[in-house]
C-alpha positions in Angstrom: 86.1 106.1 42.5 88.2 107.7 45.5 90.4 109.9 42.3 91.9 107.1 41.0 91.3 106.6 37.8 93.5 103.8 36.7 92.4 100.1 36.4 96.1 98.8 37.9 96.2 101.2 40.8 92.8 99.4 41.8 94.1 96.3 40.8 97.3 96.7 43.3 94.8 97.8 46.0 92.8 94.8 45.6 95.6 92.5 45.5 97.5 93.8 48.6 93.6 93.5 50.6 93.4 90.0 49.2 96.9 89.2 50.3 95.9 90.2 54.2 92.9 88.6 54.2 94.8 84.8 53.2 97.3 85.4 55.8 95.2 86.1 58.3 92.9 83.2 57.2 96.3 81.1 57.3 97.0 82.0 60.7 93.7 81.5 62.3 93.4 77.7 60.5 96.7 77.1 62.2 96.3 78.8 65.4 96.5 76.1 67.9 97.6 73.3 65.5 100.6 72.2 67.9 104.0 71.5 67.9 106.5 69.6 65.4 107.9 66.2 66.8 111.2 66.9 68.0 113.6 64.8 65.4 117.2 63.0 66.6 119.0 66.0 64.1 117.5 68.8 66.2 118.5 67.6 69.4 122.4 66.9 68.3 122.0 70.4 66.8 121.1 71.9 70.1 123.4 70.0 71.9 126.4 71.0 69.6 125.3 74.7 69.9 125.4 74.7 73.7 128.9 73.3 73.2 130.0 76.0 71.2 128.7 78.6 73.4 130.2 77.7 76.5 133.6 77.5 74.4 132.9 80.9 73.5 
């Protein structure tokens, strides 16, 4: 079928079609699934990387 004659070949194809198909099924089930809560560590983190920049 389409010259290619080997069983893996068609294997690797079908794998790699497979593969898009669950990411794109991933990323519409999680399309509009909202934000994280912000946590106390990320907003020391962002607080100590605005201090560094304007050090810099």
């Amino acid at each position: 079928m389409f010259g290619i004659e080997d069983k893996w070949v068609w294997l690797a194809y079908l794998l790699c079609i497979l593969s898009s198909l669950l990411c794109v099924g991933y990323g519409l089930a999680n399309w509009n699934k909202g934000e994280e809560p912000v946590e106390q560590d990320d907003i020391r983190w962002a607080a100590e990387e605005k201090r560094v920049e304007e050090e810099l």
